[in-house]
C-alpha positions as CSV (number, residue, x, y, z in Angstrom):
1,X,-10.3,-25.8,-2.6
2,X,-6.8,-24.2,-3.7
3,X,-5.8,-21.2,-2.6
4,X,-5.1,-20.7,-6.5
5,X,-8.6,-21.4,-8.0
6,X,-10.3,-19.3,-5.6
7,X,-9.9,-15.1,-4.3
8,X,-9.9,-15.5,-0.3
9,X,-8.8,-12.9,1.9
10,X,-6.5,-12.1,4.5
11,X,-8.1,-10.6,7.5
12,X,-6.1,-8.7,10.2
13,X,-7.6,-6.9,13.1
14,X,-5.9,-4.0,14.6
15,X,-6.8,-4.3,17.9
16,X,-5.6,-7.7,18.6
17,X,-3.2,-7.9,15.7
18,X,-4.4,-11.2,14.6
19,X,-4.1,-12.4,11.1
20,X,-6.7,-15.2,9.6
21,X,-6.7,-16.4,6.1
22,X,-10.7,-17.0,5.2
23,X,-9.6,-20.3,2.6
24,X,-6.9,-21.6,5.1
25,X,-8.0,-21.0,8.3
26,X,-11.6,-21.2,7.7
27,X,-12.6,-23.0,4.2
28,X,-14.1,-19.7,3.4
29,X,-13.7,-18.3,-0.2
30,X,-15.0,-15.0,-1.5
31,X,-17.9,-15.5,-3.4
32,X,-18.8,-11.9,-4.9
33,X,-16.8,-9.9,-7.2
34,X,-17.9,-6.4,-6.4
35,X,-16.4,-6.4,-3.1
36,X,-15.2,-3.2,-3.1
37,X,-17.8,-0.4,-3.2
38,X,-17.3,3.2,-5.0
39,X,-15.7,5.9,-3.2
40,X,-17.7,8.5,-1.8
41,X,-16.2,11.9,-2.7
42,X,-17.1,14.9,-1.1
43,X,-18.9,17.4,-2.5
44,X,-20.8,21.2,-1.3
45,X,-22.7,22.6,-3.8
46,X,-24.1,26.4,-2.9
47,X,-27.3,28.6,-4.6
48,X,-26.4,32.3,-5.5
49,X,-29.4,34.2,-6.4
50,X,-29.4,35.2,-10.0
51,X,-26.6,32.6,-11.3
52,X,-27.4,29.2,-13.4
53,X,-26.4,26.3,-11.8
54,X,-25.4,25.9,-8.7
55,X,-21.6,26.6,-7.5
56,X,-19.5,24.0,-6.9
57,X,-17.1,24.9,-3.6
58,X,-16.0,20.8,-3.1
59,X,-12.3,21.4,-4.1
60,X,-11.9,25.3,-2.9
61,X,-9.8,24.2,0.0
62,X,-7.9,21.7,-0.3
63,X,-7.6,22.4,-4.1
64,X,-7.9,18.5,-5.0
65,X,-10.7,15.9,-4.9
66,X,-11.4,14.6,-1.5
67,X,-13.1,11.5,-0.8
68,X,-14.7,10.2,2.8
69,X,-15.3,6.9,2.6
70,X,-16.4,3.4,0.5
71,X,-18.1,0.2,1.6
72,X,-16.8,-3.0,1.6
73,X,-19.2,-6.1,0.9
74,X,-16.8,-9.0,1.3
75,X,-19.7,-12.5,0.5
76,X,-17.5,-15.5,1.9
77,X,-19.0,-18.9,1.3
78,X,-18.1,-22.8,2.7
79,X,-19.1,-25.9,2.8
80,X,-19.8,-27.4,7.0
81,X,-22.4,-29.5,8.0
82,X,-25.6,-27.6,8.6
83,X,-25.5,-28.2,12.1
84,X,-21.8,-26.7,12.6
85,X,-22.6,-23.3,11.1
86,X,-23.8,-21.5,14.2
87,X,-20.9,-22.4,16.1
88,X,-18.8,-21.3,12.8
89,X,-20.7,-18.0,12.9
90,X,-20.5,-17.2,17.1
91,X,-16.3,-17.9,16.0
92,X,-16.0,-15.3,13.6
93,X,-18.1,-12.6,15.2
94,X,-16.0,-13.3,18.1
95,X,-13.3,-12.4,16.5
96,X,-13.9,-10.0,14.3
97,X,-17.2,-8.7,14.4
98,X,-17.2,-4.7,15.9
99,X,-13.3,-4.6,15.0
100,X,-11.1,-2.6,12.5
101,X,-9.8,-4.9,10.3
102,X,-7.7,-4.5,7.4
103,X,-7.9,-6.5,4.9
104,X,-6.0,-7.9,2.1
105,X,-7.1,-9.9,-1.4
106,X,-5.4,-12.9,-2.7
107,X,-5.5,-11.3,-6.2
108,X,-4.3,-8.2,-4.6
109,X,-1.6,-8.6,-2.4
110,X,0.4,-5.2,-2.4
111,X,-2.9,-3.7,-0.6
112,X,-5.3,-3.2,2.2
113,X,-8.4,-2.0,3.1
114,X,-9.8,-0.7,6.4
115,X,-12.8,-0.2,8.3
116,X,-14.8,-1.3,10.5
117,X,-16.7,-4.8,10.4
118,X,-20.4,-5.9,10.7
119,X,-21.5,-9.8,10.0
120,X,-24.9,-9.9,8.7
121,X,-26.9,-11.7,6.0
122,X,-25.8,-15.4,7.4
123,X,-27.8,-18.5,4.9
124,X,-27.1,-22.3,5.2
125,X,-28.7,-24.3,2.8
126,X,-28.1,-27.6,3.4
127,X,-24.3,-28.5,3.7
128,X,-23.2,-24.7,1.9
129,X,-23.2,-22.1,4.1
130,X,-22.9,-18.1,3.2
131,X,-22.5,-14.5,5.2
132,X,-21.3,-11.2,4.5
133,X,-18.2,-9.0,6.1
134,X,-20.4,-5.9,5.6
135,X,-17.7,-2.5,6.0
136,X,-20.2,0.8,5.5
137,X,-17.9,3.1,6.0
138,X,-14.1,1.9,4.9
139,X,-11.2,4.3,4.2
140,X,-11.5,5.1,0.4
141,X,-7.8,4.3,-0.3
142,X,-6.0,1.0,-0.3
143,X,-2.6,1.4,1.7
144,X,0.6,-0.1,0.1
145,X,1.4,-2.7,2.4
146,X,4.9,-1.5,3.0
147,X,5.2,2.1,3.8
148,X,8.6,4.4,2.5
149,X,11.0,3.1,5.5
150,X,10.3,-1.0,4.1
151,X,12.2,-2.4,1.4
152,X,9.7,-3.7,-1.6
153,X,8.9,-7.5,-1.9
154,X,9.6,-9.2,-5.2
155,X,6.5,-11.6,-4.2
156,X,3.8,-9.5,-3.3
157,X,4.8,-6.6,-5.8
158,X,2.7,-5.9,-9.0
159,X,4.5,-4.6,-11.8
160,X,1.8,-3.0,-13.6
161,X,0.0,-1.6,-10.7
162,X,2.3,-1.4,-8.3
163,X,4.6,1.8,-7.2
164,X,8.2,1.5,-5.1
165,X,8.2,4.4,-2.5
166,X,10.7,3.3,-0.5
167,X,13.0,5.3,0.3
168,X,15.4,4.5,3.8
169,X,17.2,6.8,5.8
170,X,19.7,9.7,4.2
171,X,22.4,11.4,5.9
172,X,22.2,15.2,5.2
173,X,25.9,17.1,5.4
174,X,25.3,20.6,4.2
175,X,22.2,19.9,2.2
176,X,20.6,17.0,0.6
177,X,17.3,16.6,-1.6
178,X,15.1,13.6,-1.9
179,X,12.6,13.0,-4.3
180,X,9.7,11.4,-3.7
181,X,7.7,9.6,-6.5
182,X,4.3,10.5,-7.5
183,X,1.1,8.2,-6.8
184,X,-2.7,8.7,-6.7
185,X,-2.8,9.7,-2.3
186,X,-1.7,12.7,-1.6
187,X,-0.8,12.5,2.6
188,X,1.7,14.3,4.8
189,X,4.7,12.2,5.7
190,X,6.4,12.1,8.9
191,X,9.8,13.2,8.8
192,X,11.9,11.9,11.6
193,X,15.3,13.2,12.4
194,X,18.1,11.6,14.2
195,X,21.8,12.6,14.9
196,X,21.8,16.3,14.3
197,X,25.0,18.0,14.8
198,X,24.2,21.1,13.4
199,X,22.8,23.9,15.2
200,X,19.8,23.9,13.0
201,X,18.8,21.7,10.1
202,X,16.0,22.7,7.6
203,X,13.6,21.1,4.9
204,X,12.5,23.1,1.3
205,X,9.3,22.4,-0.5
206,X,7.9,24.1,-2.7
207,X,10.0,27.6,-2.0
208,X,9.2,27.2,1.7
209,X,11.8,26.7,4.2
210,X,10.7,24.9,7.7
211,X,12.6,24.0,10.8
212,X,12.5,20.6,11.9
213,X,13.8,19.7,15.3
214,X,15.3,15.9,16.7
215,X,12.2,13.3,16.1
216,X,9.1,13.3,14.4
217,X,8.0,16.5,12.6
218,X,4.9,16.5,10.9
219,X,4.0,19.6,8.5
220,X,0.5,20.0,7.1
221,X,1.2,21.9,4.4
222,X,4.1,19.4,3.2
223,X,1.9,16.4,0.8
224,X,3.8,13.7,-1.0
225,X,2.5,10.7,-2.9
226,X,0.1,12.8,-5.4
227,X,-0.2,13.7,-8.9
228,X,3.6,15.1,-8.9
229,X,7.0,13.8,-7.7
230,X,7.9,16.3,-4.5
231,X,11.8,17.3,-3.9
232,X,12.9,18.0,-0.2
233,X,16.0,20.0,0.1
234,X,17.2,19.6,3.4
235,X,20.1,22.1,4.8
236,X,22.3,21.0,7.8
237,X,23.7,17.8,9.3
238,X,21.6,14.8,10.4
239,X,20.0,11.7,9.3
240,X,16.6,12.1,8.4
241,X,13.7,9.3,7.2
242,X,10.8,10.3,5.1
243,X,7.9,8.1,6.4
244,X,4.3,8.2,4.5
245,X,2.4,5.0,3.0
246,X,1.0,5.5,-0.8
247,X,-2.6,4.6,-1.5
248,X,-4.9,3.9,-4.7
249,X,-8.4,4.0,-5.4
């Protein structure tokens, strides 16, 4: 079995920060194509006595969609003899079973997915053996695999799909702007600052003016990567970095 002719995944887990390929370490290939589960958007709906319809209050704070989660159903399948599967299965719930994983699609390499794993729905018949990497309750977003501070990969990198935030480190002498490019995740970026020589040093967004002292700042009310590029004016002298990872549904 090629790695070509079939999807496998890559499976990292977090706490351990090991790395297993299901067709090359394993022989295991994903069998299903609906792996990936709709996103689960938040929603509050209220009654008000005397009005049609109910009112719709989902998007009255953070003035955008917000979604919680999506399950993963990730069917891998392999050929062992019948007698080798249990000690096949005890392997990969050792290792992966009750973990955050991420994980990451041959046919979709810029990305991964997170959550937490459960192994269920194990069937051998005869030599060909199948189970399922069950996440209920994964992030809803697929993470670039490099964030804004790593330089894109021609090999990994999907022209179509794909989006270049990467950005590096500026230095800001008297004032600087960066723009940041839209996306489909809106997050708040860390800002880190480094070698500041002036006696204060400042970021703009959106006709707000913040302080930022030396290392990581983090402001709420600051959110990159959504439906609009965002410009940062910075005012003062240091090197700053502008670190945030984009996401897709």
């Amino acid at each position: 079995m090629s790695k070509l002719n079939y999807n496998a995944v890559t499976i990292k887990v977090e706490g351990t920060q090991n790395e297993y390929h299901t067709l090359e370490d394993w022989g295991l290939y994903v069998q299903n194509a609906d792996c990936i589960g709709r996103p689960v958007q938040y929603t509050r709906y209220i009654e008000i006595p005397g009005r049609n319809g109910l009112l719709d209050l989902s998007e009255v704070i953070s003035g955008r969609q917000i979604y919680t989660s999506r399950p993963l159903k990730i069917v891998l399948a392999g050929i062992r003899e019948k007698k080798n599967w249990d000690g096949v299965m005890s392997e990969f719930r050792n290792k992966i079973n009750g973990r955050i994983c991420q994980f990451i699609f041959d046919n979709d390499p810029g990305y991964f997915w997170r959550g937490r794993v459960e192994i269920d729905n194990f069937n051998a018949n005869l030599s060909v053996g199948t189970f399922t990497v069950n996440v209920p309750i994964a992030d809803p977003y697929k993470y670039a695999l490099l964030s804004s501070t790593e330089p894109w990969l021609w090999d990994p990198f999907n022209f179509e799909t794909g989006m270049i935030t990467y950005i590096g480190a500026i230095t800001v002498s008297g004032s600087g702007s960066i723009t940041l490019p839209h996306g489909h995740m809106p997050t708040t970026p860390d800002i880190v600052v480094s070698n500041k020589t002036s006696g204060t040093f400042t970021v703009t967004y959106d006709g707000d003016t913040y302080n930022l002292a030396v290392g990581t700042n983090r402001i709420p009310s600051i959110m990159v990567g959504g439906d609009e590029d965002v410009t940062l004016t910075f005012t003062g002298s240091a090197k700053v970095e502008i670190v945030y990872r984009s996401g897709s549904l």
